[in-house]
N, C-alpha and C positions, 0 to 999 in steps of 0.2 A: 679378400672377400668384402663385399658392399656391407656396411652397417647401419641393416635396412632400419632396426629400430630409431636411431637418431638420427634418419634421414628422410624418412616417411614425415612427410609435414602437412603434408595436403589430403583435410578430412576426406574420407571414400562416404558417398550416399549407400549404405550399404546396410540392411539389416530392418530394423522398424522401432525405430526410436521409442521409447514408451514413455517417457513424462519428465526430460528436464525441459521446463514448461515457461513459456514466453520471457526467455531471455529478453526479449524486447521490451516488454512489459515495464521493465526497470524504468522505461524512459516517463510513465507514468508517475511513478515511484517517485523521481528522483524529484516533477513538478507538483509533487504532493498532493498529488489527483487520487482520488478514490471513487468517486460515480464519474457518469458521463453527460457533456453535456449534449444530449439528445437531440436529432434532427429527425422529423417522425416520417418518414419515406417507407414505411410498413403500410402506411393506408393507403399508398397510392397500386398496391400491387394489386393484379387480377384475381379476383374471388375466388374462380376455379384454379390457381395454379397452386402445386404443390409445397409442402411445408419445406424449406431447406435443413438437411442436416448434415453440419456441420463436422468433420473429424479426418482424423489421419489414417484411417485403413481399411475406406475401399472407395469407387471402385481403384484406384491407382494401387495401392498399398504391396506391398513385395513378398507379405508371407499369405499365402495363396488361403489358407483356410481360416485366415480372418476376414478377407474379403470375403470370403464364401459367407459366413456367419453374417458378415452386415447386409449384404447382400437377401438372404434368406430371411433374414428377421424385418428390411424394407417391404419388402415383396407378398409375406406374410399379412402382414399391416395393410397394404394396398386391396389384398383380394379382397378383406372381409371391413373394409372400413370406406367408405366416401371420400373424406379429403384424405390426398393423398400425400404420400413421402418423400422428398427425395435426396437420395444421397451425393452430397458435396466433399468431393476429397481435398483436403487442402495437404501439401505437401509438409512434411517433418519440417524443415524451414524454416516455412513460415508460419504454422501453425503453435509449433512447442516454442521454434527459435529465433521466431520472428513478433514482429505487433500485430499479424493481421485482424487476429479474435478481436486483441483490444481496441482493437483502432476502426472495426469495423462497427461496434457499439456507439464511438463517440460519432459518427457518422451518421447512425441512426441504419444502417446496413448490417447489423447484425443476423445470423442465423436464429432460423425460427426453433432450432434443438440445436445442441453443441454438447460435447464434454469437457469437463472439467478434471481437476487434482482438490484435495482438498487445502494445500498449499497455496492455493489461488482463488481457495472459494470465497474471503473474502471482500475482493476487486470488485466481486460479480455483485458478491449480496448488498454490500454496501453502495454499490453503483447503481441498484435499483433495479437490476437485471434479470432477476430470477426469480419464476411463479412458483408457487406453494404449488407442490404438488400433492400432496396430505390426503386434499377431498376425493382422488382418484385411487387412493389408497386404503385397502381393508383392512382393521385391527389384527387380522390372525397373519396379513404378508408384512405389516408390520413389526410384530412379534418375532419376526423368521430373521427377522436383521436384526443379528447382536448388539448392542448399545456402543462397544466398543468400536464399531463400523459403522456406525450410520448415526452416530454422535456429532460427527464434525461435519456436517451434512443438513442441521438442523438447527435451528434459532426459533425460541419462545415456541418449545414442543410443534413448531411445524418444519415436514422436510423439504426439503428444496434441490436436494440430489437421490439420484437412485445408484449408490453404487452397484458395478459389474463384475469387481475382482476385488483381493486384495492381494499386494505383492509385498511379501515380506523382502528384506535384504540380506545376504552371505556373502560367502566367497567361492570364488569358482577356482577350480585349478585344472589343468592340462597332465592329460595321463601319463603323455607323452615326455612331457617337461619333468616331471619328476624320477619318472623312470630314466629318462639322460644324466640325474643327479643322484641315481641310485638309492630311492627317494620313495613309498607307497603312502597310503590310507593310513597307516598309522605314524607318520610322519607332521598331520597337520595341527597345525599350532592350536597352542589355546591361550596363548596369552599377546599383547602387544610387541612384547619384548622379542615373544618365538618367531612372530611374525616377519617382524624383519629381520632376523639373524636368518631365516627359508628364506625369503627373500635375494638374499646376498647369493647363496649359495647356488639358484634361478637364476640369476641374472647372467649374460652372455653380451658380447660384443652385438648380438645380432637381438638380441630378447630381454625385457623388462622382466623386474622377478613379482613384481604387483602393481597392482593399477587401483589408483581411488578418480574419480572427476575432479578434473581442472579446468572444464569447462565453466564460469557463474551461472548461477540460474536458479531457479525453483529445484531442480532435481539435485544439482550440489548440495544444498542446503539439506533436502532429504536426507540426502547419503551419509551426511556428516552428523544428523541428530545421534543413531543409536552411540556413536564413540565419544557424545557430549554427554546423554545419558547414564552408559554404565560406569561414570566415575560420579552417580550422582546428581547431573549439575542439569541447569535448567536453564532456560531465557528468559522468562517470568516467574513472581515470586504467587503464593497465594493472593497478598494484596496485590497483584497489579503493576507491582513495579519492577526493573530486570532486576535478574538474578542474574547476570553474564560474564558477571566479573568474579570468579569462584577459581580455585585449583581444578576442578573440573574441566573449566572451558581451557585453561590454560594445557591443560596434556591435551587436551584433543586437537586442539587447534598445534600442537608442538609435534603430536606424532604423525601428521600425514605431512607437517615439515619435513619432521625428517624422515621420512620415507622420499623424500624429492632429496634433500638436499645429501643422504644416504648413496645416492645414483643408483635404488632400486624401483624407482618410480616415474613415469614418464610426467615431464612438463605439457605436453601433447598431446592426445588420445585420438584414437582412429574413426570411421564411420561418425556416426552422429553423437559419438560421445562415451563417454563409459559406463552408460547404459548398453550397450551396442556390444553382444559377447562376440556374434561371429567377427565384426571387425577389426578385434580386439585379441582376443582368447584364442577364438578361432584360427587367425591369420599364424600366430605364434608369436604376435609383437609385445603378448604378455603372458607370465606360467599364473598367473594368479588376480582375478579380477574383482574387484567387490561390485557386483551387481544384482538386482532380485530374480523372485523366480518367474520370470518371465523369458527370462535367458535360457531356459531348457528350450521354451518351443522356438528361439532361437537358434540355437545349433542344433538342435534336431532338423531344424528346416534348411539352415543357410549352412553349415558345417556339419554333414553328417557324416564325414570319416576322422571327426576329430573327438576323441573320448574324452570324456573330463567325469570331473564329481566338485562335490560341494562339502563344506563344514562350515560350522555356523562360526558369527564374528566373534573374533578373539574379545580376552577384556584385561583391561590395564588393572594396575597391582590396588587387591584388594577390592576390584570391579564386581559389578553383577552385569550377567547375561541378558541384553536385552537387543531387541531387533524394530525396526520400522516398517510398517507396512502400510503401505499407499493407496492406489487406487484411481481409476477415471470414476466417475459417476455423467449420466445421462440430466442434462436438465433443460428446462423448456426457458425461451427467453420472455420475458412478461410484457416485454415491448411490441413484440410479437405479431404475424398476421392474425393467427388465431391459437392466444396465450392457453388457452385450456385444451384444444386439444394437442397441442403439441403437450402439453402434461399429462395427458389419458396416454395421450401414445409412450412415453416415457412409464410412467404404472404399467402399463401391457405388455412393456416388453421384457420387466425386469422386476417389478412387485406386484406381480399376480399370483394368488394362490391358484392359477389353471394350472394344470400340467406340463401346457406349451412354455406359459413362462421360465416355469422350476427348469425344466429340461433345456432351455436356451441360456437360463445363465449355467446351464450344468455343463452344456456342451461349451460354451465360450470358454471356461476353465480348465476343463480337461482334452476337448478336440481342436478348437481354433485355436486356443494358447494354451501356456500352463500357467496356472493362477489356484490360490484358494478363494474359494468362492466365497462372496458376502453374505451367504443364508442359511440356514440349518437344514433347509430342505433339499436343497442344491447342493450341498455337502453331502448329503444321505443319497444322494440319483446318482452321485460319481465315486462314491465309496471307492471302490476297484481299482480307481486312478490314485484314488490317493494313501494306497496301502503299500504300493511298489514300485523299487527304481529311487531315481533322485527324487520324484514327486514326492516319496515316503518320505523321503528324508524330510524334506521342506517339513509335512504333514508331523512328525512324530519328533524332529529334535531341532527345525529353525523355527515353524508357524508359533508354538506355544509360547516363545518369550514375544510376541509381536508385540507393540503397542501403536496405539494411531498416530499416523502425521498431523502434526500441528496445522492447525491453520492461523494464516497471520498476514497483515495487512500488507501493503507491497513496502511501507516504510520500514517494519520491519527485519519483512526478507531482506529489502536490500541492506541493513546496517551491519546483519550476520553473513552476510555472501562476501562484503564486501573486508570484513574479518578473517573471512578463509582464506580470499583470494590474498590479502595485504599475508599473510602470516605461510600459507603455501606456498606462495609462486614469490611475491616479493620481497620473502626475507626478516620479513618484521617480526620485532621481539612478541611472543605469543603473547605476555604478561602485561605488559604496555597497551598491545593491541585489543585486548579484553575488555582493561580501564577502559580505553576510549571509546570504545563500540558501547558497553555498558552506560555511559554518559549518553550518548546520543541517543539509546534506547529508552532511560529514566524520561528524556526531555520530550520524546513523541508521545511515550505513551500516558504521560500526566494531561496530553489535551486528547488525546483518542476518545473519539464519540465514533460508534459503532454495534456491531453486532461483537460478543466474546471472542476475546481469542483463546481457542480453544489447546 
């Protein structure tokens, strides 16, 4: 029998990547670039031509009812506004896993709207990139966005993103996978320890028994907070300086080793990554995936004869329960054809107390995707979605430990990506690797002039 799991090498374009976000980006990073230096080819564009916007799902995008959504909410905007919109699909590639965003700003060819992570917000803020969009915004749609969401969003009380979702992160498992290990619902782990002992017992010639990203990037980095988290540990201290070198970092960075070096975890991951459930979960190339709840409207749409469920992320000895939740947000580029309204259009489409608003981030969350939504009022129009099914689940026992993604400059994504990758994939002593990541961390952030890292 082929043994498809370690022999599948070659990523499949499959599914709709959600936010491991400008791998490329590193190459910024690495020449310790934070703004850009700008070539202003904005003012030569035709008055009457349409606003660019920027993003990865539509029109090209694979799951048909997010196209739809961006699509509707373009089109919208067009009927009843002057300058018009248009949408620019950039492929998963080049957009999460390429430099095009970045590289298209130091050009001076940046999009006149884009989304963003808050992982990478800020590249943008600091680079000079991003208009306030505050004055297009009323105190009462204000109010509707929790602080804990729309915090990392904001510098000196003005905001600068409109978030659309929030996606916390779990574990996925295969219904089917466990029932071949004679195996149900009340089988799934609650501690690190259980997790890979299931794991072993998943694991086959042909099938991984759990999957974390081994991919670098903005979304590795994600993935990996909540299991830095619940033992505690942080990357920054109250003052300012790392905290990376802690017993904390050392087991988190130790236990997704060993889950590779275990051989119940792949060194490889399928589709666009392990965000990517149908290419992943779906296919069978893994019984158990940690990825957010965005992966529902994923195999609902690309895997529909393949059942799974969720439980929330286990936690190492003497842990607390805690989760991440992320997010794209809409933001206008300030370099822009015309910087203000591409920020009206950003307010209208997503912080407006009209009804259209509430209802389009309500349907973005529960009909184009599956997401919790970033507003109180959008949360109250989709009730019904989020009362039943995995949705509930998310809603009622993974959303409530959430806490927001860090934002951090690209110097310091890169010095923790590059901790995971050294201590995952190549073997490095977790504890060593800590010290030295922690050092380089201490040395950036005593000159870092910026907006907070949040």
């Amino acid at each position: 029998m082929t043994d498809h799991r370690k022999t599948a090498r070659t990523p499949l374009l499959t599914g709709v990547n959600r936010r491991r976000l400008i791998q490329g980006g590193a190459t910024f990073a690495a020449a310790g670039l934070t703004g850009f230096p700008f070539i202003n080819k904005m003012a030569v564009r035709a008055q009457d031509a349409p606003l660019k916007f920027w993003q990865f799902y539509a029109p090209g995008g694979q799951v048909a009812t997010q196209v739809a959504w961006f699509e509707k909410t373009v089109a919208d905007w067009n009927d009843s506004h002057d300058q018009k919109v248009e949408l620019e699909y950039i492929p998963n590639t080049e957009y999460i896993n390429g430099p095009k965003l970045a590289t298209s700003f130091a050009s001076g060819e940046g999009p006149d709207i884009f989304i963003i992570s808050p992982g990478d917000f800020l590249r943008y803020y600091n680079g000079g990139v991003l208009q306030d969009l505050t004055p297009h915004i009323d105190d009462a749609a204000k109010a509707d966005f929790p602080e804990s969401v729309i915090a990392n969003r904001m510098v000196d009380g003005k905001i600068y993103g409109i978030p659309m979702e929030v996606e916390p992160m779990a574990m996925y498992y295969s219904v089917k996978a466990f029932e071949e290990a004679k195996l149900n619902e009340n089988d799934v782990p609650k501690t690190w320890e259980d997790l890979l002992e299931l794991a072993k017992k998943l694991t086959t010639p042909e099938r991984f028994g759990v999957m974390f990203e081994t991919n670098p990037g903005y979304y590795q980095n994600f993935t990996w907070y909540p299991f830095l988290w619940q033992g505690g540990g942080e990357f920054q201290n109250a003052e300012g300086k790392s905290a990376f070198d802690s017993p904390a970092t050392v087991q988190a960075l130790k236990f997704w080793q060993d889950a590779i070096n275990l051989g119940v975890a792949p060194r490889q991951v399928l589709g666009n990554g392990a965000n990517d459930a149908a290419a992943n979960l779906g296919s069978g190339y893994t019984a158990m995936q940690n990825v957010g709840i965005w992966a529902i409207s994923q195999m609902t749409n690309n895997a529909k004869d393949v059942p799974f469920g969720v439980f929330k992320l286990p936690t190492p000895p003497n842990g607390k329960y805690v989760t991440v939740g992320g997010g794209w947000a809409f933001v206008a580029n300030a370099k822009g054809k015309s910087p203000d309204v591409a920020a009206e259009f950003c307010a209208w489409a997503l912080a407006s107390m009209d009804k259209g608003s509430i209802e389009r981030v309500a349907n973005w969350c529960t009909v184009a995707k599956s997401d919790m939504p970033p507003r109180q009022s959008a949360l109250e129009a989709g009730a019904e979605a989020f009362n039943k099914g995995v949705m509930g689940t998310f809603s009622k026992e993974i959303h409530p430990g959430t806490r927001a993604e860090p934002r951090v400059p690209p110097e310091v994504y890169k010095i923790i990506s590059d901790a995971i990758q050294q201590t995952q994939l190549g073997g490095a002593d977790p504890q060593q690797t800590a010290t030295a990541a922690s050092q380089q961390l201490d040395a950036f952030l005593a000159s870092y002039s910026g907006a907070p890292i949040l």
